[in-house]
ZAMARGU-4260 file (C-alpha; in steps of 0.2 Angstrom, whole numbers, plus 5000, padded with zeros to 4 digits):
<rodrens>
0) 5634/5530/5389 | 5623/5539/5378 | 5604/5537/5373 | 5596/5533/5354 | 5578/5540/5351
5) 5571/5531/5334 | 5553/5525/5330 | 5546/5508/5325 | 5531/5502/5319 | 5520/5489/5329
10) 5522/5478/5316 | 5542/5478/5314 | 5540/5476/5337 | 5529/5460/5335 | 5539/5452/5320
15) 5556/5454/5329 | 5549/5448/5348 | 5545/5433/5336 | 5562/5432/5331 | 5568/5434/5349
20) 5575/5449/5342 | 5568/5460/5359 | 5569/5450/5374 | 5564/5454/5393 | 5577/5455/5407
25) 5573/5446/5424 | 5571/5461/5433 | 5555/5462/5424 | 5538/5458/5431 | 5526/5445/5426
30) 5511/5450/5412 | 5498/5454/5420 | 5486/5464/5411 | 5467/5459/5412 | 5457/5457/5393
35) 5448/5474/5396 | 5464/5483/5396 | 5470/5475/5383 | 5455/5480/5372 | 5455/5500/5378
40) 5473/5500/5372 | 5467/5494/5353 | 5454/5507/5355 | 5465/5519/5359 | 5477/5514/5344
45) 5463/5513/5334 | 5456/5531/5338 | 5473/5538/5335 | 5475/5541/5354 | 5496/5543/5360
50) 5498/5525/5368 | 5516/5528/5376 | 5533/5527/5372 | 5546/5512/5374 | 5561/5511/5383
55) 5575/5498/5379 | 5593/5494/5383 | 5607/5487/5371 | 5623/5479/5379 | 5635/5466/5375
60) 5634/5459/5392 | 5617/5451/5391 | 5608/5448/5408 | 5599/5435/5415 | 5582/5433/5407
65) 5563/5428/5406 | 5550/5422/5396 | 5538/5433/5387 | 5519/5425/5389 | 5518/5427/5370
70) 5515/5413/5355 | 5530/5407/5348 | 5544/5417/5353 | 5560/5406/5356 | 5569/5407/5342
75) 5587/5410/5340 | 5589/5430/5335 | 5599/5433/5321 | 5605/5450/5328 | 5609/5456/5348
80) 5593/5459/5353 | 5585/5474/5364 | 5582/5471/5382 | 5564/5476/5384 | 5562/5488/5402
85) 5544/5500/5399 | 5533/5494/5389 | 5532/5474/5391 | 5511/5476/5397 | 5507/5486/5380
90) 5518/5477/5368 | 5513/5458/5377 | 5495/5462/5373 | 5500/5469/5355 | 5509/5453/5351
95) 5495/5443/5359 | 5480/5450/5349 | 5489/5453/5333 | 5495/5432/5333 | 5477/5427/5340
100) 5483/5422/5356 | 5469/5409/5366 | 5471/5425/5379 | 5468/5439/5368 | 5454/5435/5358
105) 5449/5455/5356 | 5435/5458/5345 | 5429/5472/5333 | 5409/5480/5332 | 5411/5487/5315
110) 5394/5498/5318 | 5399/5505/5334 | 5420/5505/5333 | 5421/5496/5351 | 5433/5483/5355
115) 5430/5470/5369 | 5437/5453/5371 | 5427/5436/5365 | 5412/5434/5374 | 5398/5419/5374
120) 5387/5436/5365 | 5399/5442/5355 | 5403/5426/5347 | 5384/5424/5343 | 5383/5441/5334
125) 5391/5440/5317 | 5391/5460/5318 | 5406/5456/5329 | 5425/5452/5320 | 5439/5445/5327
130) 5454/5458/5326 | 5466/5442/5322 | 5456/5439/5307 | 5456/5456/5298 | 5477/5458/5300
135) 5479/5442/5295 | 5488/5446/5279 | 5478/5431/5271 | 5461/5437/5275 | 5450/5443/5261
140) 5443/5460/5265 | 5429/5458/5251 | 5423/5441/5260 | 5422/5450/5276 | 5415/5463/5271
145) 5401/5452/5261 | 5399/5444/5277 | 5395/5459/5288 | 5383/5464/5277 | 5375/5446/5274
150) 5374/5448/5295 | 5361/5463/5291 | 5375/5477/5296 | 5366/5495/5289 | 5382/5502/5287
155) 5387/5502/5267 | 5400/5492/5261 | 5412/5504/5257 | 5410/5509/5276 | 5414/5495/5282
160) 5430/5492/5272 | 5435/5508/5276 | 5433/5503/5296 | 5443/5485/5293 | 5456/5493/5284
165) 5458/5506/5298 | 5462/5492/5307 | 5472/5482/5295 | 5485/5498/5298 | 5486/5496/5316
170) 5503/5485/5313 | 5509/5503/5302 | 5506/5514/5319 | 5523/5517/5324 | 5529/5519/5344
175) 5543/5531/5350 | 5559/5521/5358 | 5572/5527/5368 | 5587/5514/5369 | 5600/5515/5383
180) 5618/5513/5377 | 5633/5511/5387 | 5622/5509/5404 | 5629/5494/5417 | 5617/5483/5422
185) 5614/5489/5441 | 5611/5507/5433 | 5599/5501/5423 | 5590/5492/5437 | 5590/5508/5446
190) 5581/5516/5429 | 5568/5501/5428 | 5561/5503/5445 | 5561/5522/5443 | 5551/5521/5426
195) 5540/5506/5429 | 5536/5516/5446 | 5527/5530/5436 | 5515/5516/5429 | 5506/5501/5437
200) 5510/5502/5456 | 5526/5495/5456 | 5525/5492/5475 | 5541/5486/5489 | 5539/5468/5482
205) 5544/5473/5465 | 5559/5484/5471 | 5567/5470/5480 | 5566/5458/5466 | 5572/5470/5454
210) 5588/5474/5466 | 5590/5457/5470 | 5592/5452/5453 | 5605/5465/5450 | 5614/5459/5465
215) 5612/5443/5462 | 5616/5435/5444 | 5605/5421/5440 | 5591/5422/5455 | 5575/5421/5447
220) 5580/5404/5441 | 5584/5401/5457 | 5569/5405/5465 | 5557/5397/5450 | 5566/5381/5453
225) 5561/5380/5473 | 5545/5388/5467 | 5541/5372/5454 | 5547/5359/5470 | 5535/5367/5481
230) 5522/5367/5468 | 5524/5348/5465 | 5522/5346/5484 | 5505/5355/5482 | 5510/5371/5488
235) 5509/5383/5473 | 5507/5398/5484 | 5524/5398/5488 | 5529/5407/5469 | 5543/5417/5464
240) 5534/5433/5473 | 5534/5423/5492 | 5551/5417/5489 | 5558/5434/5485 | 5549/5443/5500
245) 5554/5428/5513 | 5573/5430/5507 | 5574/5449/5508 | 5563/5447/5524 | 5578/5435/5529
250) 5593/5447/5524 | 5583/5464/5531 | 5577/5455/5546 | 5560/5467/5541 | 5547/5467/5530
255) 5548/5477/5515 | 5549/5496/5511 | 5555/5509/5499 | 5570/5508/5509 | 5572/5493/5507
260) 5580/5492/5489 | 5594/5502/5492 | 5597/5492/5508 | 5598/5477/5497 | 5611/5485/5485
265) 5623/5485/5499 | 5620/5465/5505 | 5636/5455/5502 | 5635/5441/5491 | 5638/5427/5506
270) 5625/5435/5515 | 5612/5435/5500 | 5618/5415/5498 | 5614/5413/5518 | 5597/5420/5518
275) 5592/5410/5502 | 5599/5395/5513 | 5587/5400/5529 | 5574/5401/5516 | 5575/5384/5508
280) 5580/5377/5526 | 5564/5385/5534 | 5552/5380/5522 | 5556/5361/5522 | 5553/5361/5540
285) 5537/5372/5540 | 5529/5365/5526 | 5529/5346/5531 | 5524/5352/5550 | 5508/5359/5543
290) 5505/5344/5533 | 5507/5332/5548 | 5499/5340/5561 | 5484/5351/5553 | 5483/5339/5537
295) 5485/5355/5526 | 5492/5346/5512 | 5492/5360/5500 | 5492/5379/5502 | 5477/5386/5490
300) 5465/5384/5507 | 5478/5396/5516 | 5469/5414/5517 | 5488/5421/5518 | 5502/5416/5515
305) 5514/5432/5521 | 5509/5424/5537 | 5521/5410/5534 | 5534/5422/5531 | 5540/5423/5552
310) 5540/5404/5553 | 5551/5403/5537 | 5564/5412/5546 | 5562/5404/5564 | 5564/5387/5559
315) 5577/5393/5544 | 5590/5399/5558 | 5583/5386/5571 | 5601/5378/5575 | 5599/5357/5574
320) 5586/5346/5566 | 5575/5341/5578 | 5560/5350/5582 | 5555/5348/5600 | 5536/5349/5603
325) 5534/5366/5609 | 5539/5372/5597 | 5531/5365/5586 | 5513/5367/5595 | 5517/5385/5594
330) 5521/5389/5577 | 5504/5380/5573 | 5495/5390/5587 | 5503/5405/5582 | 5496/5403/5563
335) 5478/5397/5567 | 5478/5415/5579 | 5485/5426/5567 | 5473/5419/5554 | 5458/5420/5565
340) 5464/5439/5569 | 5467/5445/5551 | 5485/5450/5556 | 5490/5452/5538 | 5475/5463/5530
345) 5484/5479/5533 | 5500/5488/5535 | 5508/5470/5527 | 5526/5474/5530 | 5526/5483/5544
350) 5518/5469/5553 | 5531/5456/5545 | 5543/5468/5552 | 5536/5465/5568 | 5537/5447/5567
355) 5552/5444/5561 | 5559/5454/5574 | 5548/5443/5586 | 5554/5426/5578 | 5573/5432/5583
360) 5570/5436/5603 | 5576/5423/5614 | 5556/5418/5617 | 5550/5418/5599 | 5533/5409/5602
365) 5527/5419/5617 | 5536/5436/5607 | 5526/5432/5592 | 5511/5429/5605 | 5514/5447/5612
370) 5510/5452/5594 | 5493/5448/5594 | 5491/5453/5612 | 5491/5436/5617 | 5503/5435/5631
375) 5493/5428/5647 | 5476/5423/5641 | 5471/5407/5632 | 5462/5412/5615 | 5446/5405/5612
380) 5432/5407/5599 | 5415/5409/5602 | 5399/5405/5594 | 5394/5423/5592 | 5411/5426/5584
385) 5403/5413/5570 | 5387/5422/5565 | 5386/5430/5549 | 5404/5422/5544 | 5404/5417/5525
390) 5417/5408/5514 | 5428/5425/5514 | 5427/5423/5532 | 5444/5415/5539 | 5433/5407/5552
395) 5430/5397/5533 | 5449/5391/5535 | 5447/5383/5551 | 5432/5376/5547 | 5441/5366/5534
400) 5455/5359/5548 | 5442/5354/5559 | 5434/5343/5546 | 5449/5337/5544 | 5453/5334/5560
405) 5437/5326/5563 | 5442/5312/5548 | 5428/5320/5536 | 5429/5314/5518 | 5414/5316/5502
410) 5401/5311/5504 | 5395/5295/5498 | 5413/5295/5486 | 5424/5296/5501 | 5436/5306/5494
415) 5450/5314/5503 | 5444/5332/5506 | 5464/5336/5501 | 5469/5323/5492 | 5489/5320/5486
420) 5497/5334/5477 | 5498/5325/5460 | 5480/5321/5459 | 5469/5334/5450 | 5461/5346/5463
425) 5449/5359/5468 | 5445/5363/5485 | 5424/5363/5485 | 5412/5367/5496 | 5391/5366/5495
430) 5376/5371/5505 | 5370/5359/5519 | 5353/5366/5516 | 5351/5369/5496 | 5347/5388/5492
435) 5331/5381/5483 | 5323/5375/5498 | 5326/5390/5507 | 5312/5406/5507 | 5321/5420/5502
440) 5309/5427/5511 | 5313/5423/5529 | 5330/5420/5524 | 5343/5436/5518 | 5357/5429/5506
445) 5367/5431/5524 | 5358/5420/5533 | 5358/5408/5516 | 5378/5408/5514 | 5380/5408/5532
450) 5396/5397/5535 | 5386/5386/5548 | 5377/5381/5530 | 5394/5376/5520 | 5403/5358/5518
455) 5416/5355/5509 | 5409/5340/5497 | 5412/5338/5479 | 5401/5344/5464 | 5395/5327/5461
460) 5390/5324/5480 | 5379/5340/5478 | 5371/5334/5463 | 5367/5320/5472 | 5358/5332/5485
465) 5351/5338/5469 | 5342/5356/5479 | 5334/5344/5492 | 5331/5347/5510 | 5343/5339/5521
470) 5328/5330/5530 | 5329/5318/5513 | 5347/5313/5510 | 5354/5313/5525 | 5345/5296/5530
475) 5358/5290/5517 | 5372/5295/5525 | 5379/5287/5542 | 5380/5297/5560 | 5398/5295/5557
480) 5400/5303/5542 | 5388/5315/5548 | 5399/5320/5564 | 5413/5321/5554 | 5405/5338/5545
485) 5402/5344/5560 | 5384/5343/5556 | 5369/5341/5570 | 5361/5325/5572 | 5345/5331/5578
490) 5332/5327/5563 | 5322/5341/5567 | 5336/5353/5561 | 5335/5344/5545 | 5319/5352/5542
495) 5318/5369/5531 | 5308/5377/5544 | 5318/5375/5559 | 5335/5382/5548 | 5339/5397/5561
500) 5340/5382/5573 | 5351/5371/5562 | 5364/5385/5559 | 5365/5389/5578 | 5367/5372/5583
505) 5382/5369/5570 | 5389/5387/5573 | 5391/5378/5592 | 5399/5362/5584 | 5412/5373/5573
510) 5415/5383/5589 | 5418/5367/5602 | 5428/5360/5588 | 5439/5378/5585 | 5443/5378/5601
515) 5446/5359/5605 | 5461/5362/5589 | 5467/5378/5596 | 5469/5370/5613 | 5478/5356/5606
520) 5492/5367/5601 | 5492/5379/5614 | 5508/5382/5623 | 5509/5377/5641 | 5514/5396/5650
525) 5496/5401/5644 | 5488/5387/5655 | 5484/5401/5668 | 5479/5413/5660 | 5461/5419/5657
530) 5450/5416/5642 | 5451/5429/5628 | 5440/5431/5612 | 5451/5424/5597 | 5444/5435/5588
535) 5441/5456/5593 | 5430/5459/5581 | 5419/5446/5588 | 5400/5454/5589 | 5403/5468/5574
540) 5393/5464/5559 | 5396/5475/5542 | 5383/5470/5530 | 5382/5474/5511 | 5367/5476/5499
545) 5368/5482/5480 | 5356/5487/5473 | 5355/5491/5455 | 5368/5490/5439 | 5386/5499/5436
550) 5376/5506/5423 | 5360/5513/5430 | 5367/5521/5446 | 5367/5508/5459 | 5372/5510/5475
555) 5380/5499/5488 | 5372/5501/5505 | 5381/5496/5521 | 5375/5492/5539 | 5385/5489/5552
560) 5380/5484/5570 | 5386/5477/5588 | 5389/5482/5603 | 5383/5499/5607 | 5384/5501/5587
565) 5369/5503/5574 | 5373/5513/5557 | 5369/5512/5539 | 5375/5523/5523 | 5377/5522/5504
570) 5388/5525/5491 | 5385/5526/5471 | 5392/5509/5465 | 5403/5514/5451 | 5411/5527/5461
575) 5418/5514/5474 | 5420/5502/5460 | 5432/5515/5449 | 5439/5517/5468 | 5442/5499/5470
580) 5449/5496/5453 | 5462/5513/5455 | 5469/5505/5470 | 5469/5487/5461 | 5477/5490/5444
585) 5489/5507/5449 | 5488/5508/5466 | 5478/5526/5466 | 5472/5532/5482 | 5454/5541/5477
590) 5442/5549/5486 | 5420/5540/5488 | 5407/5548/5495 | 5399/5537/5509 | 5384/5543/5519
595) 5386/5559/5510 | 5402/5559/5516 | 5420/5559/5506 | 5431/5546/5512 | 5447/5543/5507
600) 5453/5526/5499 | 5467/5526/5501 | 5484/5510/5496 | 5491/5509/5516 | 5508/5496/5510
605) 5499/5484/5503 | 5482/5484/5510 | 5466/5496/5504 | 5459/5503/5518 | 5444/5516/5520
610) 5432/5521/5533 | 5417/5515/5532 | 5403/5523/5547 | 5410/5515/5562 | 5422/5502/5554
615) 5441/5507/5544 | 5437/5491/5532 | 5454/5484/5526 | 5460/5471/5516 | 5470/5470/5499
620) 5463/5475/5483 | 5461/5457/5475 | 5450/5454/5493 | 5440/5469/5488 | 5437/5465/5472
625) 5430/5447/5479 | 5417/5454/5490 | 5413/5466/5476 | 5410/5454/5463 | 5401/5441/5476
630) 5387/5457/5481 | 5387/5459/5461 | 5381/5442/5459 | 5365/5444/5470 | 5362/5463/5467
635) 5342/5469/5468 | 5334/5480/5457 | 5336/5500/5460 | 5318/5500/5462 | 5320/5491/5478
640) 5335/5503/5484 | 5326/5509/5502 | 5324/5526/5510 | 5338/5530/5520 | 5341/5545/5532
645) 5359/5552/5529 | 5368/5549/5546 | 5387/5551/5546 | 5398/5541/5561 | 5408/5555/5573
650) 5412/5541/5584 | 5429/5530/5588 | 5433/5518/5572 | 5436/5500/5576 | 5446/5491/5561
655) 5439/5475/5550 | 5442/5468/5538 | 5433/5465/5522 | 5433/5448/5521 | 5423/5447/5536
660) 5408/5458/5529 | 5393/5451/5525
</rodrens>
């Protein structure tokens, strides 16, 4: 075993992943870089800036492997190839822009040298090239050039040529590669996830499957196939990533953890086969019980779906076919309370570990129930629980099963809400009361995005409402239909004015109609118990405000209140937004100064938590990026920002999560 250190240019690397000449293991990961990396690492090229070095693995026993997401590699190679294992992210998005890949339209300023992918803007200003275009050996640099200055560019023409040919030799920059020699494959798994851990957070999830696949020849074919059936039964969420976390939660009877790699190293091949077949077993007796009884015929409107992972495994090693009615009731009870409670916005795995553990006592239900300390009382929600909820809510989830359960179709089309899994679908939802006819005013964006205000109708069924007040299109819809949205049949609610009124009213309707699903699946030993809020963070309210740009200081201010709480703070804006996209893209912990303040941020498993005055606001970092971009969207001027007192929290920190702000 030995290892070779040559170089290559970038341009031999992209002509020879053409010729399928370089390849990509299974254990790899899937492409995930976002366009705005993939234009910093042409800049960085560009501006002679080191971009990293290349590891690859030459063998005569090829392994198992997967597609590159790059044009038109798939031929035969005339020569053994290389098996890529550091590097796929940065030479992906090198083939991509330099073959014009619909994905990697990057895009040259020849004034200013900036790169950025295709935009709307950019594709109006001439001044902008296509980076495709100018290393297209076909390409006339004296027609580009002529028109860059026909598009009034004030740089002189032998300026400009001498920036396009700069990047003409982009595909002459040469990378360093190291190439393993000799090394067996689970020795060269153990090198891939000690590399690619130095990078992008690789995080337990990506361990697994890399040992797994070392362990087990051939099992990301395996688990794309069951991923494809479950995506023709319109349940895409359950991809090769769910799959590989359910079977190694089957085989370690925990959720994941860096332990949990080398455990899988020693698994036996029959017992890797077993837990695949609790897997598969599991899932066809899950999936069809939440189509039947809550009419969840497909798994996008599902706000987790490591929550499924427990009931995988209970119904996989359930013994016989039949599936008595308790237990059924309270696998569905089970899911609507750990939804409603958040259970997976932090610490992911140790709280799968938990569970799965639960799922195998001799009591699973009421175990599992203990979990959510639910173990004598009957769960209920109440109306308060409701107010301030948005779409990020899960409160947003059930309030899809009960219009379901209610029968509730379009409007006016009648369309299935959920319709079959081979029609063309999006899950939509649209404003009882139209924000037109609203005074923003009298009415926060809270209060106009309130969940009491949401319905899930189609686009064309909210043209037809076209911004008018309820008051005049509801007379063209019928009290049944009408019922069925949960919506409140007094016609003085209809009324813009009286719009506090109407969301109270229907925050009572979703609230009776909660509580009449959760009692229909409640299992019988809790029918002494006392009543308990579904919900413990019932009453707390976090609310966010940004005010200003990323670009002109803005700050994000938060205001939290309940009982016997009453704080506001403020942070800069780009510093929590650098924070947020640290822990997203590498998995960073950071530091962000709140209410004058620092605060760590701070990746707990899988979840980004950090303290926020009286609330330890959790949730993972794609969740945080939602809320973000959604308070981005309705940002006020700096101008507006208000005069606030600096008034840290010193007392008890309750948790919640961030898709329950507001």
């Amino acid at each position: 075993m030995h290892v070779d250190r040559i170089e290559r240019s970038i341009g031999k690397l992209i002509d020879e992943i053409s010729d399928a000449e370089i390849l990509l293991p299974e254990i790899q990961r899937e492409y995930v870089w976002k366009p705005t990396q993939v234009a910093k690492l042409m800049d960085s090229i560009y501006r002679g800036y080191p971009f990293g070095s290349l590891l690859f693995w030459e063998t005569d026993d090829a392994p198992e492997t997967r597609a590159m997401s790059v044009n038109g590699a798939g031929a035969e190679p005339t020569k053994p190839p290389l098996f890529l294992l550091d590097g796929q992210q940065r030479l992906t998005s090198l083939h991509r822009v330099f073959t014009d890949h619909p994905d990697a339209q990057v895009v040259f300023h020849v004034e200013n040298q900036k790169f950025q992918n295709q935009s709307a803007a950019t594709g109006r200003d001439p001044k902008w090239v296509k980076v495709a275009d100018v290393l297209n050996p076909k390409t006339s640099m004296l027609r580009l050039t002529q028109r860059l200055l026909d598009a009034g560019s004030a740089l002189a023409d032998h300026e400009i040529e001498e920036r396009l040919s700069k990047i003409k030799a982009l595909r002459d920059r040469r990378f360093v590669m190291e190439v393993l020699k000799g090394f067996p494959y689970e020795e060269v798994a153990e090198i891939f996830v000690r590399v690619n851990s130095g990078g992008r957070r690789l995080g337990t999830l990506d361990l697994a499957m890399a040992t797994l696949s070392t362990r087990w020849k051939g099992v990301l074919t395996q688990l794309q196939s069951e991923s494809e059936h479950w995506l023709r039964e319109g349940y895409g969420g359950i991809d090769v990533n769910f799959l590989s976390r359910a079977l190694a939660g089957v085989v370690l009877g925990r959720g994941l953890s860096v332990w949990s790699h080398s455990k899988l190293r020693q698994t036996g091949d029959a017992e890797l086969e077993q837990g695949w077949k609790v897997v598969q077993r599991g899932l066809r007796r899950l999936i069809p019980l939440l189509q039947s009884r809550l009419g969840l015929t497909r798994s996008e409107p599902l706000p987790s779906m490591i929550v499924l992972i427990p009931l995988v495994v209970l119904l996989g090693e359930r013994s016989g076919d039949d599936l008595d009615q308790d237990t059924s009731n309270g696998v569905v009870y089970w899911l609507l309370l750990a939804t409603i409670r958040t259970r997976y916005s932090g610490s992911t795995d140790t709280r799968l570990s938990q569970d799965i553990r639960a799922v195998r006592h001799e009591d699973p239900i009421r175990s599992l129930l203990e979990g959510l300390d639910i173990d004598t009382s009957r769960a209920e929600v109440a109306e308060r629980a409701l107010r301030g909820r948005t779409k990020e809510s899960p409160y947003f989830f059930l309030s899809l099963l009960v219009a379901l359960a209610h029968g509730a179709r379009d409007w006016w089309s009648g369309a299935d809400l959920l319709p079959p899994a081979e029609e063309l679908f999006k899950l939509e939802h649209h404003h009882v009361h139209p924000p037109a006819t609203l005074d923003s005013g009298r009415f926060d964006k809270v209060m106009v995005n309130d969940l009491a205000n949401l319905v899930f109708i189609s686009a064309q069924a909210s043209k037809r409402i076209n911004g008018r007040s309820p008051r005049e299109y509801v007379a063209s819809l019928s009290e049944a239909e009408l019922r069925a949205h949960l919506i409140p049949l007094d016609d003085a609610l209809h009324d813009t004015e009286n719009y506090s009124r109407f969301l109270n009213a229907r925050r009572a309707l979703l609230a009776e109609a909660m509580n009449a699903l959760l009692e229909s699946f409640r299992p019988s030993f809790l029918d002494e118990g006392p009543v308990e809020n579904a919900d413990p963070s019932a009453g707390f309210a976090l609310d966010l405000a940004l005010y200003g740009t990323l670009r002109d200081g803005g700050r994000i201010v938060f205001s939290a209140s309940g009982e016997g709480i009453s704080w506001s703070g403020w942070a800069a804006m780009a510093e929590l937004d650098s924070a947020i996209e640290s822990a997203r893209i590498a998995g960073l912990d950071s530091d962000v100064t709140i209410a004058g303040e620092s605060v760590p941020v701070e990746m707990i498993e899988e979840s980004l938590q950090v303290p926020i005055g009286p609330f330890l606001v959790t949730g993972a970092p794609e969740e945080w990026r939602a809320v973000f971009d959604r308070e981005l969207e309705t940002a006020l001027p700096l101008s507006a920002f208000p005069t606030m007192e600096t008034k840290q929290w010193h007392g008890e920190v309750t948790k919640f999560p961030v898709t329950s702000t507001d």
